[in-house]
C-alpha positions in Angstrom: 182.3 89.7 145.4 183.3 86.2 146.1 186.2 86.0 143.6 186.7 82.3 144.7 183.3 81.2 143.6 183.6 83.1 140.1 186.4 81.3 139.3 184.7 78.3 140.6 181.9 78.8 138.3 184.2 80.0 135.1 186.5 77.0 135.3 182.9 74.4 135.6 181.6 76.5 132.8 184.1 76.4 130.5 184.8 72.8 131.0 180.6 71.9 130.6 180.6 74.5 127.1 183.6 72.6 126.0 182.1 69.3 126.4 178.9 70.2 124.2 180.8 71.4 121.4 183.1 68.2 121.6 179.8 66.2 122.0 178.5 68.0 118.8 182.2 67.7 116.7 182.4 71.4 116.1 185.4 72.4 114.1 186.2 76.2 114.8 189.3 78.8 115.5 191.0 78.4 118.9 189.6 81.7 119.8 185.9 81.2 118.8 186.1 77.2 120.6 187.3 79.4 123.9 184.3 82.1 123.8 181.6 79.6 122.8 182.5 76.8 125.8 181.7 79.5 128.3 178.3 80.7 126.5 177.5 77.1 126.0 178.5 76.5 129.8 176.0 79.7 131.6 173.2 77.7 128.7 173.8 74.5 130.6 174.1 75.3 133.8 170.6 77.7 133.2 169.0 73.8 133.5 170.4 73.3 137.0 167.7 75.0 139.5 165.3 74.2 136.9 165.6 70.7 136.4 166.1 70.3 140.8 162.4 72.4 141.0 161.5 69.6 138.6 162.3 66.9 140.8 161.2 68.6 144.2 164.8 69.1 145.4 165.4 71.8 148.2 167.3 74.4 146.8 170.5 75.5 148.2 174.4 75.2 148.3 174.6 71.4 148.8 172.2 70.6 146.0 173.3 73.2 143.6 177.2 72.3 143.6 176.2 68.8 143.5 174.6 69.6 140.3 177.2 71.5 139.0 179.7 68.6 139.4 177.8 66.2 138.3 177.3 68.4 135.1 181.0 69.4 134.9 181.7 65.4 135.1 179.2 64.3 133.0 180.8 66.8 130.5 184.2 66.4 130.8 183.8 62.9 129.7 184.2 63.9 125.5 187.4 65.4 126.5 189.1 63.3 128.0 190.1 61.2 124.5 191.4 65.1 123.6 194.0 65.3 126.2 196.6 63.6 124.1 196.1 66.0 121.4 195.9 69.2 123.5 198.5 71.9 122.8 198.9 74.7 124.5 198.3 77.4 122.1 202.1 79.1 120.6 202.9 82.6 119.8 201.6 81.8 116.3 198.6 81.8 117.0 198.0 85.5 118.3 198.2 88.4 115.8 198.7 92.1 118.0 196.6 94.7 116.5 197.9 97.1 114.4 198.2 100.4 115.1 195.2 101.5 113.5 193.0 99.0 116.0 194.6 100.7 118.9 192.2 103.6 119.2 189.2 101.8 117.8 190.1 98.6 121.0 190.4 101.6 123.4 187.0 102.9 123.5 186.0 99.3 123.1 187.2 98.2 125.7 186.3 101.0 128.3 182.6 100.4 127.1 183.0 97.3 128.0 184.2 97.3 131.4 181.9 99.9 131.7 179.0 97.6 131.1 180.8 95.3 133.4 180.9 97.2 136.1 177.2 98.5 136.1 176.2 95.2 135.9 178.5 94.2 139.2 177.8 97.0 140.6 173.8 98.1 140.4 170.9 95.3 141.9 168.5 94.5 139.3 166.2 97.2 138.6 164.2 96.1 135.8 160.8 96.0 136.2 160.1 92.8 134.6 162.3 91.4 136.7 161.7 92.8 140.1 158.1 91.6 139.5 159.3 88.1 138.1 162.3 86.4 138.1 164.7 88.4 140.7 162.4 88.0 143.1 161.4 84.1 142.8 165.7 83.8 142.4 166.0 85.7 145.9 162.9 83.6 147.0 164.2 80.4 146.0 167.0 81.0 148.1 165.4 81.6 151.7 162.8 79.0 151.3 164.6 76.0 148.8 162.2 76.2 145.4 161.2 78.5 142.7 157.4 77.9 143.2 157.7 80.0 146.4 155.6 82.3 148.5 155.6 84.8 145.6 152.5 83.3 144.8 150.6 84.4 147.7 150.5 88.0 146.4 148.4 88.9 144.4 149.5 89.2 140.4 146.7 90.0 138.4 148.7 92.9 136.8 151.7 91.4 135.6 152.7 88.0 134.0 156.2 87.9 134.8 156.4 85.3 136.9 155.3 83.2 133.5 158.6 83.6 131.8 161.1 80.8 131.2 163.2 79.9 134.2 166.5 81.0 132.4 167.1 84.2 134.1 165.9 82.4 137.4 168.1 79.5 137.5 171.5 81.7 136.9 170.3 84.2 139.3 170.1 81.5 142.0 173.6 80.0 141.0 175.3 83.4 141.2 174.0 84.6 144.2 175.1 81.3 146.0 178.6 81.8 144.3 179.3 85.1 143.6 177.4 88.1 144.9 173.7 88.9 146.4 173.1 91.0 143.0 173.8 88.1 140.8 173.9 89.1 136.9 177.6 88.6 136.4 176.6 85.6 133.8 175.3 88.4 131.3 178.6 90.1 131.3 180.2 86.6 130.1 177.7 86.6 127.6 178.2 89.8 126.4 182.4 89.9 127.1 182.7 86.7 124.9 179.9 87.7 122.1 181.8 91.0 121.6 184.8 88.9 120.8 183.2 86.6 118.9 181.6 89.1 116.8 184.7 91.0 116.4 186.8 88.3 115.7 184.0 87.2 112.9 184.2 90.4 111.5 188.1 90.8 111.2 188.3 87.6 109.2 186.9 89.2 106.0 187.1 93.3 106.6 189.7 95.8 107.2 190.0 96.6 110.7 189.3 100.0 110.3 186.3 99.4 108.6 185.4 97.4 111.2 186.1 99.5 113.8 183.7 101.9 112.0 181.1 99.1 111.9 181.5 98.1 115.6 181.1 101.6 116.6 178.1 101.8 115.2 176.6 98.6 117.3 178.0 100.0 120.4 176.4 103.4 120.1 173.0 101.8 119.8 171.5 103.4 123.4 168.7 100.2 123.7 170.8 97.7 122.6 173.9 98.8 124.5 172.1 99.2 127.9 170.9 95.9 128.2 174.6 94.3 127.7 174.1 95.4 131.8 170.2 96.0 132.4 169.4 92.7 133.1 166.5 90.9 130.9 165.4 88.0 128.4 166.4 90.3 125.4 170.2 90.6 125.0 170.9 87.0 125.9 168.3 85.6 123.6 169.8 87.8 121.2 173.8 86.1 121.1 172.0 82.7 121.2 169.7 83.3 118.1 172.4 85.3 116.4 174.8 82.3 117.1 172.4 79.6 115.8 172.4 81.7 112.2 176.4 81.7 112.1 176.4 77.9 113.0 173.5 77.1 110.2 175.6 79.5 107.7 178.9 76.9 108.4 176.4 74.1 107.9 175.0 75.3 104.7 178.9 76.2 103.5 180.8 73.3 105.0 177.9 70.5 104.8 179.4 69.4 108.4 176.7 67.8 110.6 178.8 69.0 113.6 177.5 72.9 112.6 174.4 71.7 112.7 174.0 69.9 116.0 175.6 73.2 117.1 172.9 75.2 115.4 170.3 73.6 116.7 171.7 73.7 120.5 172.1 77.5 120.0 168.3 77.6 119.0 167.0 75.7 121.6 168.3 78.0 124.0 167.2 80.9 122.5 163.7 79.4 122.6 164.1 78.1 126.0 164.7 82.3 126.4 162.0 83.4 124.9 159.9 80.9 124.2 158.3 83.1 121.0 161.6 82.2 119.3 160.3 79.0 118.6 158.1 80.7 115.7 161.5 82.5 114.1 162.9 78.6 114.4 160.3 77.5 112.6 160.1 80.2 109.7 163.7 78.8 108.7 162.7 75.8 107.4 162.3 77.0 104.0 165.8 77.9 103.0 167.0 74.6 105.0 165.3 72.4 102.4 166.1 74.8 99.8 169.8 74.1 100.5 169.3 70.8 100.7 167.3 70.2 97.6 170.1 72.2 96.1 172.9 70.1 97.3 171.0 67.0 96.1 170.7 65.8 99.9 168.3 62.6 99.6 164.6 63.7 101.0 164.0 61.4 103.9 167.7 63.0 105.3 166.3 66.2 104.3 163.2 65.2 106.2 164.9 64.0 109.7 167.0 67.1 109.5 164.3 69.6 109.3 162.6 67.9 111.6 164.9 67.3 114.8 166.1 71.6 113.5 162.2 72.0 115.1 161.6 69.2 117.2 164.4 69.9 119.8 163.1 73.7 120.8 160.1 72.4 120.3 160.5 70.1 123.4 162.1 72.9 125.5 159.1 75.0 124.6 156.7 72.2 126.1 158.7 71.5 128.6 158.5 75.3 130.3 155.1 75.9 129.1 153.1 72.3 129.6 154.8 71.0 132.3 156.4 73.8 134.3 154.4 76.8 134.2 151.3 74.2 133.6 151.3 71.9 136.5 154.0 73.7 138.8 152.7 77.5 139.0 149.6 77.6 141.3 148.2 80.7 139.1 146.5 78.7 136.0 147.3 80.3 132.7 146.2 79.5 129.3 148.3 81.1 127.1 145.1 80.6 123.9 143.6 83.3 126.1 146.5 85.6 124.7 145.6 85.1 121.2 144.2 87.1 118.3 140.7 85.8 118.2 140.0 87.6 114.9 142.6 86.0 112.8 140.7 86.2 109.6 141.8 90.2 110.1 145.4 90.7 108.9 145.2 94.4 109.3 147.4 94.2 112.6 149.8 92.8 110.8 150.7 95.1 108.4 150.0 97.8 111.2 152.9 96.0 113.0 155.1 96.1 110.2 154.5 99.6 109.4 155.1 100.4 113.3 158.7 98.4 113.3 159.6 100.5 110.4 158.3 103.9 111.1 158.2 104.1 114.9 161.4 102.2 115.7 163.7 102.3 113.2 163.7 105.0 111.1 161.6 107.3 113.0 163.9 110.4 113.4 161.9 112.2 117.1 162.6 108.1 118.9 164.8 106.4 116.5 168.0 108.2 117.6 167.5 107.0 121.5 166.8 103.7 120.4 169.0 102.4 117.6 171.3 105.5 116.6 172.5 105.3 113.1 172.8 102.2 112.7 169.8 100.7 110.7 171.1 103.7 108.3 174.2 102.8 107.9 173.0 99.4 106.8 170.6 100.2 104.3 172.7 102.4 103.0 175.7 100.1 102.3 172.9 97.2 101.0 172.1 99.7 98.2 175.5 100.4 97.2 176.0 96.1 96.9 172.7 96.0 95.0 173.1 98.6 93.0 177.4 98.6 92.0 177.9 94.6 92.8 174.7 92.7 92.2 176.5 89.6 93.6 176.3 87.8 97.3 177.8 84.9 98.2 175.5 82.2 100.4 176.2 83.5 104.0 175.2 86.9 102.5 172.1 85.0 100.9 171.4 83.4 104.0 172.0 86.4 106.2 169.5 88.1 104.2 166.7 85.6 104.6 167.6 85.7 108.7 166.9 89.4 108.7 163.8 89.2 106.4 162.3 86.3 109.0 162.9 88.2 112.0 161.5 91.3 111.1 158.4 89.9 109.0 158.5 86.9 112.4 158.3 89.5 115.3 155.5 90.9 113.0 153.4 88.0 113.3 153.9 87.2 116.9 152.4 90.2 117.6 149.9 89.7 115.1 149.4 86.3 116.7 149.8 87.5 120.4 148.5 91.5 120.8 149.9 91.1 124.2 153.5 91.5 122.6 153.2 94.9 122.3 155.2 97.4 119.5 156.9 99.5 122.1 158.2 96.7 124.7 158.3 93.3 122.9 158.8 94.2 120.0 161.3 97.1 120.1 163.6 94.6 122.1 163.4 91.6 120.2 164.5 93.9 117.2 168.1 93.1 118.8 167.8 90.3 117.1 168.6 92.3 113.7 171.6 94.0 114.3 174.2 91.0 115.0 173.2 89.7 112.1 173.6 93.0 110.1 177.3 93.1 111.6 178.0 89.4 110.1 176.4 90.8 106.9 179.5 93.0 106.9 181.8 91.0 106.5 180.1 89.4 103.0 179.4 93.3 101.8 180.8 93.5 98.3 181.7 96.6 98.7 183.3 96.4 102.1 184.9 93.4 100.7 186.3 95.5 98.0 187.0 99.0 100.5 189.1 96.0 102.6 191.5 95.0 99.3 192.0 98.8 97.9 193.7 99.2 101.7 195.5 96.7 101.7 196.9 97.2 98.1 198.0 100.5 99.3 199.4 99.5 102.9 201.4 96.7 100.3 203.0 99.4 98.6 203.3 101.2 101.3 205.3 98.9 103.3 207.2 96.9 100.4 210.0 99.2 99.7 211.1 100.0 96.1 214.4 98.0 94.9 217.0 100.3 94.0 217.6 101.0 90.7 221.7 100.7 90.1 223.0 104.3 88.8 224.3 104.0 85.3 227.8 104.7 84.7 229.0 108.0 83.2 229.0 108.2 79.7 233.0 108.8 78.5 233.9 112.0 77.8 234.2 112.8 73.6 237.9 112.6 72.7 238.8 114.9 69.6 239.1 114.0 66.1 242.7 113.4 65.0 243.9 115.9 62.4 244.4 114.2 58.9 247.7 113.6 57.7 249.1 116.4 55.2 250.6 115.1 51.8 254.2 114.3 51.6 254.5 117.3 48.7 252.9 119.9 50.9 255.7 118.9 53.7 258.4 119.7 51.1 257.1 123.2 50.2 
């Protein structure tokens, strides 16, 4: 591994994420503005190849680190009005864990570094990829373009040479930089959305709970194995989740900034899988709903919802009507994919029922797939519906986020039976669980669990004053005998 050119790459990263969140006048914890600059930075710099196969430019060191700095430049211009304000950060500002975390950050953080190292380790052995876009990375890199001599072999029986050039463009980067096998930019996706999601979490819930809650995530098999198992899913995943936190801070904060940020994080999610862009779409409802509720005048109302859609919409053009169009030699029509009885909505509910009985709760596959953890959800909603009866708006919103996804990946593979239930389906379930996790933190009754422990770890650690003793009551003295008369002393 060239440790050089990772740090090379980080450091660019970092600088680029920062630059879109300062261009987009985010407001957010120290912490959370570290994490996001590098996710924001691999989404960036996914455009690089892309946008040089574009323009016809050769493909190789020179080009791509002249992109890069132009990028990094180009970026670094928002910050430099912030280097008069910039603090470093003070001892204030970091909390250690308390005991109780200790055993819970352990086994975190050996899961971690074990996904790490598998995915530094192992080549690519997916086999969407090997027949898509590993192969047009390592391609790209002997013979200067993406459009390549893949193309002379025959693919009638696959189409994943279609997808998005995401996965392409930062396989391309990292090879140059870092190692032949690439795929060290999903481990800083994953590394920083653990943290984010963790840190999230903490705000609101007990750690221990929390540590309960994380386990749970990690022990999902399918989900878990893709954090290094490299694919579209787990990275579409933080970005979608990521756009629903942002558009919760919107909706809460009324701050425009959340909302450019939102709608960044959806774009790339759709620029992933470019499907997304239906999920994007079904979330225009509660949008206006929030904004007919906060009494935001209509033709506002009416620009916002329409540049929350328009954006992904433009990346979804631009990598399906101009790049895989009019630069991929193979013609593809993707109306050929389509339902052609649409009038029948039998697959849908057929879909619906699959997710639900073949996926999730399905006890001979649902254990390898998605462990406990749908369970453990359902079962903590009822005890909030049935004891508390009362959500706050992230919770509302949350709620509507998970109803769209599941009900959304329904559709699309109502809409596009070439999304099948077992493959396209049971991976863009991801989707679900981080938002279950920020669910979490609005559960009622976790809310509640969180402030019964901390009541008692109050009286636990706030020690009782000392009462002083009272003093000893005096002793009784005896009664003085009463003086005998003066006549009974003569006798």
């Amino acid at each position: 591994m060239n440790l050089i050119g990772l740090l090379f790459l980080l450091i660019t990263q970092f600088i680029t994420g920062r630059g879109v969140i300062e261009l987009c006048k985010v407001k957010m914890r120290p912490l959370l503005m570290f994490c996001y600059s590098f996710i924001a930075g691999v989404a960036i710099f996914s455009f690089l190849p892309f946008i040089l196969e574009l323009f016809h430019v050769t493909i190789n060191m020179s080009s791509v680190s002249i992109a890069i700095g132009v990028t990094t430049i180009a970026f670094m211009v928002p910050l430099l009005g912030q280097i008069r304000n910039f603090k470093l950060p003070s001892a204030k500002d970091f909390k250690l864990p308390g005991i109780y975390e200790i055993p819970f950050l352990t086994i975190f953080v050996l899961l971690i570094l074990l996904s790490v190292w598998r995915a530094w380790f192992y080549p690519p052995n997916a086999r969407d990829m090997l027949s898509g876009p590993e192969v047009m990375a390592d391609l790209a890199l002997r013979e200067g373009h993406i459009i390549n001599s893949l193309f002379k072999i025959d693919l009638q029986s696959t189409n994943n040479y279609l997808k998005p050039p995401f996965i392409t463009s930062l396989q391309i980067i990292y090879k140059l930089y870092v190692q032949p096998f690439g795929q060290t930019w999903l481990s800083i996706l994953f590394v920083n959305f653990i943290v984010i999601v963790y840190t999230l979490l903490k705000e609101r819930i007990h750690p221990v709970l929390l540590g309960f809650a994380m386990l749970y995530f990690f022990g999902m098999p399918e989900v878990f194995g893709y954090s290094y198992l490299m694919l579209f899913d787990y990275s579409n995943m933080i970005f979608f989740f990521s756009g629903y936190y942002f558009l919760n801070q919107y909706f809460e904060h009324k701050d425009n900034g959340n909302f450019a940020f939102s709608v960044f994080l959806f774009t790339i999610a759709t620029y992933i899988r470019t499907e997304t862009l239906i999920l994007v779409g079904m979330n225009l409802p509660i949008i206006f709903y929030y904004h007919y509720k906060d009494k935001l005048p209509m033709a506002k109302s009416a620009i916002r919802m329409a540049i929350f859609v328009a954006i992904p919409f433009v990346i979804y053009f631009l990598c399906m009507n101009v790049y895989i169009k009019h630069f991929i030699p193979i013609k593809y029509d993707v109306s050929a994919d389509m339902n052609k009885n649409l009038g029948d909505i039998s697959p849908l509910f057929d879909r619906l029922s699959g997710m639900f009985s073949k996926l999730l709760f399905a006890s001979e596959t649902n254990y390898p797939y998605y462990g406990y953890f749908p369970h453990l959800f359902v079962l903590l909603l009822l005890v909030d519906i049935v004891f508390f009866r009362k959500f706050n708006k992230e919770g509302i919103t949350l709620f509507y986020g998970i109803a769209v996804t599941y009900i959304g990946l329904a559709f699309i593979g109502y809409l596009l039976p070439l999304a099948d239930l077992m493959h396209t389906t049971k991976r863009g379930l991801f989707k679900l669980f981080p938002l279950v996790l920020l669910y979490y933190r609005d559960s009622p009754a976790l809310q509640r669990l969180t402030a019964i422990i901390k009541n008692w770890e109050d009286g636990i650690s706030t020690p009782r004053p000392q009462q002083p003793r009272p003093a000893p009551a005096p002793k009784p003295q005896p009664a003085p005998r009463p003086a005998q008369p003066a006549q009974q002393k003569k006798k």
